[in-house]
N, C-alpha and C positions, 0 to 999 in steps of 0.2 A: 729560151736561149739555146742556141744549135752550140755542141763544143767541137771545133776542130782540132785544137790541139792542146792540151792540157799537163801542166808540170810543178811542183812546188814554187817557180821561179818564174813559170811564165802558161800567162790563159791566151789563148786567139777561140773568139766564134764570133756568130753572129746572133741578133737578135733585131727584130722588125725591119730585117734588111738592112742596118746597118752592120759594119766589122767594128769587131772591141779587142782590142791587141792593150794586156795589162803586165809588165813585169814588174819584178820584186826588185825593187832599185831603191835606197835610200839617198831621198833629197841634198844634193851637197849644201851645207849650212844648217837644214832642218832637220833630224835624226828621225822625229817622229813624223816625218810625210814618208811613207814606206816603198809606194807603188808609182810608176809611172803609166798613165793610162792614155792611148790616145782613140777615138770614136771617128770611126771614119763614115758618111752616106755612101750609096751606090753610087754617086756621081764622082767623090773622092774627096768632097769638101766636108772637111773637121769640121765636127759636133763636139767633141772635150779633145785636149790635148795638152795635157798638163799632168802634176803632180796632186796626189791624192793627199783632201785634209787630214789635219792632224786628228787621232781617231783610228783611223784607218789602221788595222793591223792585221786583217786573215785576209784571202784572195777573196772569200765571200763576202764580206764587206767592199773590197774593193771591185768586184762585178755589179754589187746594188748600186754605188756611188758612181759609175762609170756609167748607169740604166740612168738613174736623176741627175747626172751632170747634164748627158745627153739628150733631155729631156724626153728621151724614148720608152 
């Protein structure tokens, strides 16, 4: 995984060519889905785009989960 930009609140890189844009956004209604992930292809068609299962609680958890949503 390439990092381009990295912060407690927000990941953007890439990995296998696809973009992983993850921030620390709490689910409205769910407390416990923490991260908003969205998985973009080189072409620009989403691969995950959604909110992360409950579980999910450090940015590294939520990078592995954003790699098997996307199935990349």
């Amino acid at each position: 995984m390439r990092i381009l930009e990295q912060s407690t609140e927000y990941f953007h890189g890439t990995h296998k060519g696809a973009s992983i844009e993850i921030e620390r956004d709490t689910c409205p209604g769910n407390p416990d889905r923490k991260f908003y992930i969205r998985v973009r292809w080189k072409d620009g068609g989403y691969l995950y785009d959604g909110w992360s299962p409950e579980g999910v609680n450090t940015m590294a958890e939520a990078k592995r989960d954003a790699i098997k949503g996307a199935c990349l």
